[in-house]
N, C-alpha and C positions, 0 to 999 in steps of 0.2 A: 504494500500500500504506500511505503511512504516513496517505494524511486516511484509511485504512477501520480503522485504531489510532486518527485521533485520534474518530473519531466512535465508535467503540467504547467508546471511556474517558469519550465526555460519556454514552454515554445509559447507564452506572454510574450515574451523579448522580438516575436517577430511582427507582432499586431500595433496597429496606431494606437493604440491603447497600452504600451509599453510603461511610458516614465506612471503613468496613472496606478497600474501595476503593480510597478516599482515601489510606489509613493506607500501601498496599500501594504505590500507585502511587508515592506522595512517597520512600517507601522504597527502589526502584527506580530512579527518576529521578534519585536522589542517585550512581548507582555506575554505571549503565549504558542504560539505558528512554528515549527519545526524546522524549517526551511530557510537558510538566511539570504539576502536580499543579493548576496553575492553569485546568486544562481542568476539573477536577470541582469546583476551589474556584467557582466562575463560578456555576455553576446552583444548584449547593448554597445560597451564599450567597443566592442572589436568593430561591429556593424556598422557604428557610426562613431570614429575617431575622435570627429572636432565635436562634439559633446561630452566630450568626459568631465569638464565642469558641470556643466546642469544636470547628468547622470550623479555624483558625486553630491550633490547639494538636496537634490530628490531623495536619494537614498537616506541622506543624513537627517535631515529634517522629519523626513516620515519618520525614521527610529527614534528621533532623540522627544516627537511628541508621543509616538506609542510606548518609548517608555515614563511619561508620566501616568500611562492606564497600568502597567507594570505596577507602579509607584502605588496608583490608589488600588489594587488587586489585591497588594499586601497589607495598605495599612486598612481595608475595611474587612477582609476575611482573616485575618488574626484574631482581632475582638472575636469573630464570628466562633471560629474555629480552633485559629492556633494558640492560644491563651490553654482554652480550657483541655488542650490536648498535652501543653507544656506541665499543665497544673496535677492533672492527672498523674502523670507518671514523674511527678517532683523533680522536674530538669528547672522552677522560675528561675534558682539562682545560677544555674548555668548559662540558663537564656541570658541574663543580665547582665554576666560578664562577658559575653560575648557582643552584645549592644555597648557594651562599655566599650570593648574593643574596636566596634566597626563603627561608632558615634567618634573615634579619632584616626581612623584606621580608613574608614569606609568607601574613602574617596578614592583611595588608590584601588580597591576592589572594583568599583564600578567602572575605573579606567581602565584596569588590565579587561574587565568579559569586554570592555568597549570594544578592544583595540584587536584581541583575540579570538580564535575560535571557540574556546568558555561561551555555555549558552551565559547570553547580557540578559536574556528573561529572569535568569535566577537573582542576579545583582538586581533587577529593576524590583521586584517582586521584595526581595530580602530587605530592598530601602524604606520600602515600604512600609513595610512590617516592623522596622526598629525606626523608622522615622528620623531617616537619614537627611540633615540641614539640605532641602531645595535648592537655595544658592550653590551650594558645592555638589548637588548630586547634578543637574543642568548644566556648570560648565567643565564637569568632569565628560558627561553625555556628548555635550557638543563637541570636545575637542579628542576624544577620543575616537568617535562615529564618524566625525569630519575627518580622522586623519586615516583611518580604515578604510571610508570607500572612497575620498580622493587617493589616495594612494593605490587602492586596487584599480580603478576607471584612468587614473594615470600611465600608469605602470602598461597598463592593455594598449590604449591610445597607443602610446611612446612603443613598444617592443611587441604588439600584435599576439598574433597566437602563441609562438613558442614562453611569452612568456605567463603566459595563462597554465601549460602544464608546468611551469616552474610553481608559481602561484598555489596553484590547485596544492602541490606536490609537496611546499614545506611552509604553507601559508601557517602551521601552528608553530612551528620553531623559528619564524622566522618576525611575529612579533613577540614571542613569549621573549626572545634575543633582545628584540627592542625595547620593550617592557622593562630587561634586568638592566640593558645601558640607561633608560629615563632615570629609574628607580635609583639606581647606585649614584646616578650624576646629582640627583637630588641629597642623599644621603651625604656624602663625602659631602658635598657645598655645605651642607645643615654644620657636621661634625668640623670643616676646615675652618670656618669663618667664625 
């Protein structure tokens, strides 16, 4: 079922109804959709080159408002739900310290699922849930999604297909890479100065 979704969502990429698509899918994938929007960024890009700006900004934009439904998915089915399931089997003060941690912590979680193959549903959902500062969950969202699918619609545009099976082929090692170089450049500067 799910290759007959993902094949479903590439051959969008060849109808006038593509960036629309796009817009809907990325918006979806942010909160709960299986399929991430890199299935339609893929051909788009290649098909039509001098678009990989407005492909990039579609895609961004749809994910970073579907993960505000992410966002309120957690914080109103927790009450609902996850509270009295937490309370149940006595994990509150586990829960707690773990909100403790991602209440200082959280931001960098919501940037690395941005940026990576980690589903970002679980990060959107999880902020939710622990009621992760807006300000900083939006432009972790933004500059994370924005540097994800401009850099994949880039990357396609500029080097065409061969570099879509590069892509395809270590697209997890290859921001997780990126991720440890932001992360430690941030660290060291914090610890140097």
């Amino acid at each position: 079922m799910l290759r007959r979704l993902y094949d479903w969502v590439m051959s969008l990429a060849a109808t006038r109804y593509a960036e629309a698509a796009l817009g809907v899918i990325a918006f979806i994938e942010s909160s709960f959709f299986p399929i991430p929007p890199d299935a339609l960024i893929i051909p788009m890009a290649l098909s039509e080159r001098r678009k990989w700006v407005r492909i990039g900004l579609v895609a961004t934009v749809g994910s970073v408002l579907g993960a505000y439904l992410g966002y309120a998915i957690g914080a109103v089915f927790y009450d609902v739900v996850g509270r009295p399931l937490i309370e149940f089997y006595g994990k509150a003060e586990a829960f707690n310290q773990l909100k403790g941690w991602y209440d200082e912590w959280g931001g960098w979680a919501v940037l690395f699922a941005a940026l990576t193959p980690f589903p970002y549903k679980v990060m959107t959902i999880f902020s939710g849930v622990v009621k992760l500062d807006l300000l900083t969950f939006t432009a972790v969202s933004i500059i994370g999604r924005g540097i994800r699918f401009f850099l994949v619609a880039w990357l396609l545009s500029r080097f065409g297909a061969p570099i879509q099976t590069f892509i395809e082929k270590n697209l997890g090692l290859l921001f997780t890479l990126f991720m440890v170089l932001l992360i430690g450049g941030f660290v060291a500067v914090r610890y140097m100065f």
